[in-house]
C-alpha positions in Angstrom: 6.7 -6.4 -6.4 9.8 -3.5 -6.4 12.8 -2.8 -4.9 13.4 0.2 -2.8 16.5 1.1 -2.4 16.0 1.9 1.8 16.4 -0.2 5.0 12.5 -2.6 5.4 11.7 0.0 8.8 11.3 3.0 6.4 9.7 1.3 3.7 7.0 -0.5 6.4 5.9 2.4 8.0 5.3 4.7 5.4 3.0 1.5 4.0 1.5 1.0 7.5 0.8 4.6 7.8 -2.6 4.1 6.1 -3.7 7.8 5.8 -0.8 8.3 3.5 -2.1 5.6 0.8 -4.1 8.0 -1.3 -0.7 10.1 -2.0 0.5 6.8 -3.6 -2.4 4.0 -4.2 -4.1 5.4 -7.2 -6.8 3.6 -6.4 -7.6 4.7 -3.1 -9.1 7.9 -2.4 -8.9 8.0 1.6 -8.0 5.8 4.2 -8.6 5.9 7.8 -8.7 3.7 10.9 -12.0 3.4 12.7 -13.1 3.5 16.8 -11.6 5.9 19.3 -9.2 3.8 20.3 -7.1 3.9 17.1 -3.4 4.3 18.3 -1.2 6.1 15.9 0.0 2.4 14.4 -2.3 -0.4 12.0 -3.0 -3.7 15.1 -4.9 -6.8 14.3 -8.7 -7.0 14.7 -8.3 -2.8 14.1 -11.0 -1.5 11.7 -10.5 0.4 8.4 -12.5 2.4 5.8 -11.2 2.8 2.4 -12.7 5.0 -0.4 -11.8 3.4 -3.2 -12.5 4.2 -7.2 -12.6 2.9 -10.5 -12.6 5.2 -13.1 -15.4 7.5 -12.2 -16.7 5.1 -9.6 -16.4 5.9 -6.3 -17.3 3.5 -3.0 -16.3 3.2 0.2 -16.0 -0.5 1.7 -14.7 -1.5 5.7 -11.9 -3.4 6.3 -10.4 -5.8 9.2 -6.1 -5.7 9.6 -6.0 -9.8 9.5 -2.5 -9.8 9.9 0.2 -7.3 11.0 3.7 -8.0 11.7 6.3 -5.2 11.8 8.4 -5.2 9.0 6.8 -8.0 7.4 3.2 -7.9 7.0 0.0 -6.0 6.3 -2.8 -7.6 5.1 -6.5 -6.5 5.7 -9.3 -8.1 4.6 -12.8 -7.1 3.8 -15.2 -7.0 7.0 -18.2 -8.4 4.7 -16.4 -10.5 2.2 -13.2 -12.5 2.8 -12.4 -12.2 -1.2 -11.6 -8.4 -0.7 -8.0 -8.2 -0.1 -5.3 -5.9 0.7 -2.1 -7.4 1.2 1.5 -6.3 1.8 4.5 -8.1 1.9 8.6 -6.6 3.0 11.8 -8.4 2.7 14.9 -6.9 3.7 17.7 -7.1 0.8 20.9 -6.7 1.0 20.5 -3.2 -0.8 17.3 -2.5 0.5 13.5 -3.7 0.7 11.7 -5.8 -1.8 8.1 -4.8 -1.4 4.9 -7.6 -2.3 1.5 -6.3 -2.9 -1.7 -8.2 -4.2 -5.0 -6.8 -4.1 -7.9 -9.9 -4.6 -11.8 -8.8 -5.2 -14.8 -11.2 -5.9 -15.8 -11.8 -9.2 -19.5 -11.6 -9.9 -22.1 -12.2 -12.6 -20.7 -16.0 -13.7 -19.0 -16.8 -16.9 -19.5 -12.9 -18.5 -18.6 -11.5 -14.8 -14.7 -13.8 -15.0 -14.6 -13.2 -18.6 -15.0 -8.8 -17.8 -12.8 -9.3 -15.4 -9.8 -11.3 -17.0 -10.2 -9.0 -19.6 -10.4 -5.7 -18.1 -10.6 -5.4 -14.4 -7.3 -7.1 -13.7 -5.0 -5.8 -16.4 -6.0 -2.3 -15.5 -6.0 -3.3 -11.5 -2.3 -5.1 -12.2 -1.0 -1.2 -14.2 -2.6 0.7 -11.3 -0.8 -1.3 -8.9 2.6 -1.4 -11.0 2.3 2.5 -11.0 1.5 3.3 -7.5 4.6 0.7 -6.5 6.6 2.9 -8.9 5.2 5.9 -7.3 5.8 4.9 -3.9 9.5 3.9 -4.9 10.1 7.4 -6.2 8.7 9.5 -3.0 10.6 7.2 -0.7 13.9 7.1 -2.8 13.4 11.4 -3.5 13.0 12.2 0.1 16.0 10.0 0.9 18.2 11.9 -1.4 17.4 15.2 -0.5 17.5 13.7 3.2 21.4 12.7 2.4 21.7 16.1 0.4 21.1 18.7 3.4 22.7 16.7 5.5 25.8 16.9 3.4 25.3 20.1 2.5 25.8 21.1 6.5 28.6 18.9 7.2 32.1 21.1 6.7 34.4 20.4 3.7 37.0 17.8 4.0 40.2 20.5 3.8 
């Protein structure tokens, strides 16, 4: 989780606004909402594809929104395996918005497959997703200052 120091509306739709993940998930690649239906906003039962990597891995996997709920909630979920999770959770703070993600993935090949991924998958999944939050924090926080700076910059001085 991270704090952002703006309202839980600004936070949530820059989140929701999946085409803009690769410019903050390292992990992802591109993102985009499938059918021709797709309204300019992330609804339940609403199709996704992700390209996602790992290292020089690159795959691209479908995903089902399971649950949105404005200013609250995204949380998709793999369309062929319910163990591949994406989920996002906002609280509104008194000084801003806490943000909650957790990504889950199935774990194959028995013992040796947990023991790979204990050992490596997760730590390096858990720093990826520390950065992009960080990441995320930054471009939200930046544009919001330079928001607040021309806007002060046009107002007249006090005399």
């Amino acid at each position: 989780s991270i704090d952002i120091a703006l309202p839980v509306e600004r936070v949530f739709g820059y989140v929701a606004d999946i085409a803009r993940w690769p410019m903050w998930l390292s992990f992802v690649v591109s993102a985009q909402r499938v059918g021709d239906d797709a309204g300019p906003d992330l609804c339940v039962e609403q199709e996704v594809w992700l390209c996602l990597r790992s290292g020089k891995r690159r795959w691209r996997e479908s995903f089902d929104v399971i649950r949105f709920v404005p200013k609250a909630f995204v949380w998709l979920e793999g369309s062929l395996s319910a163990a591949r999770r994406i989920e996002f959770r906002f609280e509104q703070r008194r000084e801003g918005t806490r943000m909650h993600c957790a990504v889950s993935y199935p774990v194959f090949g028995g013992a040796l497959g947990a023991l790979r991924s204990a050992l490596f998958t997760k730590p390096t999944l858990a720093r990826e997703l520390r950065e992009s939050a960080r990441n995320l924090k930054n471009m939200l926080e930046d544009v919001d200052a330079e928001d607040l700076g021309r806007a002060s910059a046009n107002e007249p001085l006090p005399a």
